[in-house]
C-alpha positions as a printed NumPy array, in Angstrom:
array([[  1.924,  -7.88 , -32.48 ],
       [ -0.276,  -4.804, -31.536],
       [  0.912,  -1.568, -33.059],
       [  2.526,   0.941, -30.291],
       [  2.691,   4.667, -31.221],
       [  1.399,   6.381, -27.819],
       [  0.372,   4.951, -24.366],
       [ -1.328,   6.517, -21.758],
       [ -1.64 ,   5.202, -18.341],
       [ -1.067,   4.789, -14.5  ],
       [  1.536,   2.499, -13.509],
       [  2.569,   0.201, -10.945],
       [  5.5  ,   0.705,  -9.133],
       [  7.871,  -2.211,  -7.896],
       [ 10.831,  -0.573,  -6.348],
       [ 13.205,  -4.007,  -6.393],
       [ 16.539,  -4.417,  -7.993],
       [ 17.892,  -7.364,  -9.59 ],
       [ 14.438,  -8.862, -10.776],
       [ 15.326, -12.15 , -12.974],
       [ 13.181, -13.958, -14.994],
       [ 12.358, -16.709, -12.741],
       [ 10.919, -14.231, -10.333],
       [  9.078, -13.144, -13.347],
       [  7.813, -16.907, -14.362],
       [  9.194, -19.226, -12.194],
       [ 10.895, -22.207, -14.006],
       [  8.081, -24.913, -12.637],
       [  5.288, -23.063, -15.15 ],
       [  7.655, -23.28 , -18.703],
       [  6.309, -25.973, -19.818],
       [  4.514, -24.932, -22.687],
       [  5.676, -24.062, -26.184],
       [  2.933, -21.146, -26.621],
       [  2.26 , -17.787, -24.858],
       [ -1.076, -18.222, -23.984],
       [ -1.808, -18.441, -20.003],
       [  1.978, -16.832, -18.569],
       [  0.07 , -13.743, -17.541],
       [ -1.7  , -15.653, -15.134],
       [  1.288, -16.969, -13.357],
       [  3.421, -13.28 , -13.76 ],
       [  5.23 , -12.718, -10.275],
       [  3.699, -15.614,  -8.844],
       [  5.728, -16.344,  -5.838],
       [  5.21 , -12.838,  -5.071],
       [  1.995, -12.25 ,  -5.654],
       [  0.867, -15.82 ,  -3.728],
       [  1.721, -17.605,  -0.762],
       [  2.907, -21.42 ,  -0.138],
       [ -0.887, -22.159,  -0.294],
       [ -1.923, -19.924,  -2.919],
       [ -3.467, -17.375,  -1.125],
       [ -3.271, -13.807,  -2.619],
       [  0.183, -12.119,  -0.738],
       [ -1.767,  -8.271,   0.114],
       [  1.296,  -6.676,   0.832],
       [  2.548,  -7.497,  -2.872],
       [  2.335,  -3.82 ,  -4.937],
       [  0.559,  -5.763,  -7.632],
       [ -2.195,  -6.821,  -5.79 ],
       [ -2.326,  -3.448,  -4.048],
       [ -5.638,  -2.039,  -5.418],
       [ -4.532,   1.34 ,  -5.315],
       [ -2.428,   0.154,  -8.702],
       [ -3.249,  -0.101, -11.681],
       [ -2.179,   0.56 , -15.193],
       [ -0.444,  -1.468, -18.231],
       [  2.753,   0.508, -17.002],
       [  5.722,  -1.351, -14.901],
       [  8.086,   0.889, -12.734],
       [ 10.663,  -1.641, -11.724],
       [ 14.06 ,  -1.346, -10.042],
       [ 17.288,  -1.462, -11.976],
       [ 18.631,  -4.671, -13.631],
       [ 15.297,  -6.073, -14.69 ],
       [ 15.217,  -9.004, -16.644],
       [ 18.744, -10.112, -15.455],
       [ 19.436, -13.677, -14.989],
       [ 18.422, -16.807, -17.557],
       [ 17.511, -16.147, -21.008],
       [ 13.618, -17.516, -21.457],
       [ 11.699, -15.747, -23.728],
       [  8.604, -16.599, -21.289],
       [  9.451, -13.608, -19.007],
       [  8.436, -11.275, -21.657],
       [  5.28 , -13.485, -22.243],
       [  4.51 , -13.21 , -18.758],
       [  4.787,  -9.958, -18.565],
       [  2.88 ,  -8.953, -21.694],
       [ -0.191, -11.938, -21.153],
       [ -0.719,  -9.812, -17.391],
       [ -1.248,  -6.511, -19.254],
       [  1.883,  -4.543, -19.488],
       [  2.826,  -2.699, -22.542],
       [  5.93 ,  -0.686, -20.707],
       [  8.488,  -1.528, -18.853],
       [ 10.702,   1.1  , -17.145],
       [ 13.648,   0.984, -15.425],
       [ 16.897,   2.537, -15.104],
       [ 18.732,  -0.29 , -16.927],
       [ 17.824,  -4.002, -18.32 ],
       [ 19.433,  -7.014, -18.815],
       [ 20.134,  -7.346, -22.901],
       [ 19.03 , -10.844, -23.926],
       [ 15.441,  -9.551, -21.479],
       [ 15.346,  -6.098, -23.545],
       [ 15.522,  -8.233, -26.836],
       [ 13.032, -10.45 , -25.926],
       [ 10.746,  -7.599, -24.563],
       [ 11.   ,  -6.236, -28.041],
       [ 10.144,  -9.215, -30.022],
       [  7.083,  -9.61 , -28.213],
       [  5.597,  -6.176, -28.502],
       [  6.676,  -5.206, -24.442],
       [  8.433,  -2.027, -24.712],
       [ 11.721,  -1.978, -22.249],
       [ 12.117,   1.948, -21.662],
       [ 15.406,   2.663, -19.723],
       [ 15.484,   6.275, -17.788],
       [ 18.124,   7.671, -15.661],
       [ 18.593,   6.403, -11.771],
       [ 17.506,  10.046, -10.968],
       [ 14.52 ,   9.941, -13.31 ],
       [ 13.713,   6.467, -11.708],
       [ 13.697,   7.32 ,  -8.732],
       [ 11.613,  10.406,  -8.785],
       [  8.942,   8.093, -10.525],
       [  8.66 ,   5.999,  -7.6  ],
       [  8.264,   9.015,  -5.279],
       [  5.035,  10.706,  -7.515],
       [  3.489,   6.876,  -8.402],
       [  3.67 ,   6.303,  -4.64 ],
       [  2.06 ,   9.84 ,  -3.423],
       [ -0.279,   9.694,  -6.42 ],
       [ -1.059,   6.716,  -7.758],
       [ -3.659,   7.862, -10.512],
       [ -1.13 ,   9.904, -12.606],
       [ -0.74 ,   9.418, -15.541],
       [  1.998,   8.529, -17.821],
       [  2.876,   9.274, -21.392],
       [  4.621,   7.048, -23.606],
       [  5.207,   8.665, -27.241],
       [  7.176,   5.758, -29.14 ],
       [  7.706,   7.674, -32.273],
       [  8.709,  11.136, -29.959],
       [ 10.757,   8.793, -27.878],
       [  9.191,  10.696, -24.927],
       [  8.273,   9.905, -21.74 ],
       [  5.836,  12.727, -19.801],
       [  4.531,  12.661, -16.2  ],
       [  1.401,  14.31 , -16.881],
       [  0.099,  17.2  , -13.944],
       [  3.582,  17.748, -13.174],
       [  6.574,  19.027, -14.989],
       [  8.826,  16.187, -15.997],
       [  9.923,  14.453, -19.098],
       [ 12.625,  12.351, -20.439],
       [ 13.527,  11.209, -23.588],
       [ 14.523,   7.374, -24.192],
       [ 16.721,   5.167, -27.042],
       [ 15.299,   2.763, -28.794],
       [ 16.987,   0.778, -31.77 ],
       [ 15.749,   2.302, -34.875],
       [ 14.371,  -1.341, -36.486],
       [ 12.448,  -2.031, -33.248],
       [ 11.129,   0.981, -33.397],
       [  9.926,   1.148, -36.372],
       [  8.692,  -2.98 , -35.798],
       [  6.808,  -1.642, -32.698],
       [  5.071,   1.327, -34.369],
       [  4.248,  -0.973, -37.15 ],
       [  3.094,  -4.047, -35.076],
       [  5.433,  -6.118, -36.778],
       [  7.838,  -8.904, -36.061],
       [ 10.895,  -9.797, -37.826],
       [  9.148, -11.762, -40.28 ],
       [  6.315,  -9.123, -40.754],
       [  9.342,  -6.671, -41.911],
       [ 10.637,  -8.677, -44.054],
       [  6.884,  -9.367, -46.049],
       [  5.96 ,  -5.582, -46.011],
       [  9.13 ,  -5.042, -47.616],
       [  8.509,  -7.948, -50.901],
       [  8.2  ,  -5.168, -53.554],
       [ 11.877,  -4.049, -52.792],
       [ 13.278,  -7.36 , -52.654],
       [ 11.318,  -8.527, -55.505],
       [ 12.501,  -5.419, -57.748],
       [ 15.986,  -5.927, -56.506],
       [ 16.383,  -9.514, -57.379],
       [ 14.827,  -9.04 , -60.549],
       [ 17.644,  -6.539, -61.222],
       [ 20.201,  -9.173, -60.746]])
């Protein structure tokens, strides 16, 4: 994984509720075993029509977006449990997801593929949507380690929760098994006090 200490960037807002993961990938496109090439087919039956053609009115296609920063809805990630959504959502360029609350086997996943699941208040929320929609080029600021997030050119700020062992996974780029090899010394020296 990529390590994530501070982000800065515009983000795209998709004011929805209840986004589930087959929205995210649709089932018909998990059939492979690897992440490679999700991104590609992120939000598909939103972003394309029944013949493929690129759906305009879709906020992701909506040049005035852009950014490695989702604004979505409350209850992301709810329904099944595939891994894949994260995938998606990480192989089409996000680094952030924010929303006002997730779906719990989604946030884990998020999180053990380097996609950081930031939860705000409703209120926060949905004062983001109003300043992303007015002004699309501003800039957010995502301090992992400050558990901060700042609307830059205006004055507002929230802090978020994250669990302490992600957090420290994230800022270190590490998965599980990456934790457990930078930490070898201490488990060497304590089984060789045994």
């Amino acid at each position: 994984m990529e390590k994530f200490t501070t982000l800065q960037s515009t983000a795209i807002p998709l004011e929805i509720e209840n986004i589930d993961t087959d929205q995210i990938i649709p089932a018909r496109f998990l059939k492979a075993t690897d992440k490679q090439g999700f991104g590609d087919n992120a939000f598909r039956d939103w972003r394309f029509d029944k013949t493929g053609n690129i759906n305009k009115k879709f906020t992701l296609n909506n040049p005035k977006y852009s950014g490695s920063i989702l604004v979505a809805g409350n209850n992301f990630g709810c329904g099944s449990s595939r891994e894949h959504a994260a995938w998606a959502l990480t192989g089409y360029g996000f680094k952030v997801v924010i929303s006002s609350f997730f779906a719990d086997i989604f946030k884990g996943n998020a999180l053990n593929n380097g996609l950081l699941p930031l939860q705000v208040s409703e209120a926060f929320l949905k004062e983001l949507f109003t300043v992303i929609k007015t002004q699309p080029n501003t800039k957010l600021v995502v301090d992992l380690k400050a558990q901060t997030l700042t609307v830059e050119g205006i004055n507002l700020q929230t802090n978020f929760d994250i669990d302490p062992y992600k957090k420290t996974c994230m800022i270190n780029g590490y998965d599980d098994i990456d934790y457990l090899v930078s930490k070898k010394e201490q488990i060497e020296a304590f089984e060789m006090s045994r």
